[in-house]
N, C-alpha and C positions, 0 to 999 in steps of 0.2 A: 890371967888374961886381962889385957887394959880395953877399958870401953873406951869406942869411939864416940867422943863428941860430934854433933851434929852444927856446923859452923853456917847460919845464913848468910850468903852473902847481900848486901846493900848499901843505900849511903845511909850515913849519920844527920844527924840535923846540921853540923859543924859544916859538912861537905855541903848539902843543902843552902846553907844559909851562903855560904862564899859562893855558888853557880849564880845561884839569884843576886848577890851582890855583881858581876862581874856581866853579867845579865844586864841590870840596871844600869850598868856603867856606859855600856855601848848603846844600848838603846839613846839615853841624856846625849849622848856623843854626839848619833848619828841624828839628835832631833835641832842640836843645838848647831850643826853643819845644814841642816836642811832647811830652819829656820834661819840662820843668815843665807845663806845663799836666794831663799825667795825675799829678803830685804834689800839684797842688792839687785837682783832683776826689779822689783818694785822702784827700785833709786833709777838703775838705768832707764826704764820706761816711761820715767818722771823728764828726766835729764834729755830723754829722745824726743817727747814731747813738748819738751821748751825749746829746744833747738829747732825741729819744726815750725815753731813759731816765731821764732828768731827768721828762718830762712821766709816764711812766709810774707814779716814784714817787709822787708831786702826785696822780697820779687813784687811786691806791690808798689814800692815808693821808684823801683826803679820801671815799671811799668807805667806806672801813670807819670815820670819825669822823660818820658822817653819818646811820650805820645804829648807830652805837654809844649809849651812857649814861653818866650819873655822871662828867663829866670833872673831872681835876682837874691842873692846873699846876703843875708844879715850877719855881719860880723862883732864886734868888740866895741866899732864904731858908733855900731846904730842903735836906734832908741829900742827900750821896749816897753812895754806890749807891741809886739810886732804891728808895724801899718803895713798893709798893701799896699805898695806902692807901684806903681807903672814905668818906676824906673830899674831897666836893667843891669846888674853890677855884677862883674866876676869876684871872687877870693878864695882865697885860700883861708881851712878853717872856721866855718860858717855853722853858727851855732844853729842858722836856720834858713829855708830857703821860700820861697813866694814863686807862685807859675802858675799862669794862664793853663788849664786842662785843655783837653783835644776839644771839647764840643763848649769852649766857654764862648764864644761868636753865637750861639743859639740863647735866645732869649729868655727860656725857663732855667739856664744855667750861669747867669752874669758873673758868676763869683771865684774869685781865685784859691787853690789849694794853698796849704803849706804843710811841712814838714820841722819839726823842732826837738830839740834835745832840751832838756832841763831836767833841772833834778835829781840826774841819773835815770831819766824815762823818757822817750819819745812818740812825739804827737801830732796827731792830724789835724788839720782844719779845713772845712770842703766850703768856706763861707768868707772868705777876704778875713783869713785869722781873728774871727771876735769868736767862735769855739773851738774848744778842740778834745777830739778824745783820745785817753794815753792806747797806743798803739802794744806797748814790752806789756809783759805779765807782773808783778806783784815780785816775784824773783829773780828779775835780771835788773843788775846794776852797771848803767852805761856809764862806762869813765869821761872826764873831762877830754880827753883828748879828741874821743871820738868829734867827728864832723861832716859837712859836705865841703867840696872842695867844686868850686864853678870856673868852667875855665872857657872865651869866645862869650858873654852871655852878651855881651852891647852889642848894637846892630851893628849889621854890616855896613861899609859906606857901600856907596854908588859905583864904584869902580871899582870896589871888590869882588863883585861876582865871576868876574874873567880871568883872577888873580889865583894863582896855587897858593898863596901867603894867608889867604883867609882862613880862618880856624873856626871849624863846624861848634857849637856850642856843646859841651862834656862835662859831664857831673862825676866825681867820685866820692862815694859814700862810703865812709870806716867808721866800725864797731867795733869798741874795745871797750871791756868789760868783766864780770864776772858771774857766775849763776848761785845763789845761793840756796843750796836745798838740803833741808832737815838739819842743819849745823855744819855743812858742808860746803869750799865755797871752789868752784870748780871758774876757770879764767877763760877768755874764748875771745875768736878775731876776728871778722868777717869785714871781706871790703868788695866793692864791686864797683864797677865803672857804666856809666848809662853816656851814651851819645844821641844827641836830638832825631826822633826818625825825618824831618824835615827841616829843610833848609831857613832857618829862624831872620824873614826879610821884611 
């Protein structure tokens, strides 16, 4: 009569050692999926917040030229350091624009705004252009092309006020550029159109 061997059943170390390998592997996987995925919400909410700011600029310069007067274009022509000058000039492609604010007739505000691209950065001046602070972030690069475009800005004559041929003073303002963030360099277009809210006489 043959004895029965008594066989345990379990895993081996071999079996062991490859769960745990295979273990290890999906976890790395699933860490290294979850760690990029929160690098790129981290990117987009970098990229949403410059854009933000980007649109922010666009609704203030088109808000205070919209409420402003007297504009006038610096283009290729004119000197710089920009002067304030009281004379109004349309162009096309104006690296920079000069206007009288809504409340510049009040005494405690005598001084003209501007608006200017340089550098690949744009700039305020609330003081007849002798300051200015850059308006874009550290990361956005404004290409040359961008501009303002001024169209009506010379006064009206005298006989134009009764005339349909007169042309309301219009600003268009294009941004073209790029964002560069973390070694990344993402392109962007923004343009918008501003018309005088009053009749510039």
């Amino acid at each position: 009569m043959k004895k029965k061997k008594n066989k345990k059943n379990g895993y081996t170390i071999i079996e062991t050692m490859i769960a745990v390998s295979l273990f290890l592997v999906i976890i790395i996987t699933g860490m290294g999926t979850f760690l990029n995925a929160n690098l790129l919400h981290q990117k987009s909410r970098d990229m949403r917040s410059i854009m933000d700011s980007l649109n922010f600029i666009m609704n203030d310069m088109s808000r205070n030229l919209r409420t402003g007067y007297n504009y006038r274009c610096y283009d290729s022509s004119d000197p710089y350091p920009i002067i304030a000058s009281d004379i109004r000039k349309s162009g096309e492609n104006c690296w920079a624009i000069v206007f009288k604010p809504e409340d510049w007739h009040q005494t405690n505000n005598p001084y003209k705004w501007a608006y200017y691209i340089n550098n690949g950065k744009i700039f305020k001046s609330t003081d007849d252009a002798v300051n200015f602070v850059q308006l874009t972030p550290d990361e956005v690069i404004i290409d040359s092309i961008s501009g303002f475009s001024v169209l009506g800005a010379e006064p009206f004559l005298s006989n134009c006020l009764s005339s349909s041929n007169c042309q309301q003073p219009f600003i268009i303002i294009k941004l073209v550029g790029e964002i560069i963030l973390k070694n990344t360099s993402t392109p962007f277009s923004l343009q918008t159109s501003v018309s005088q809210r009053l009749i510039d006489v």
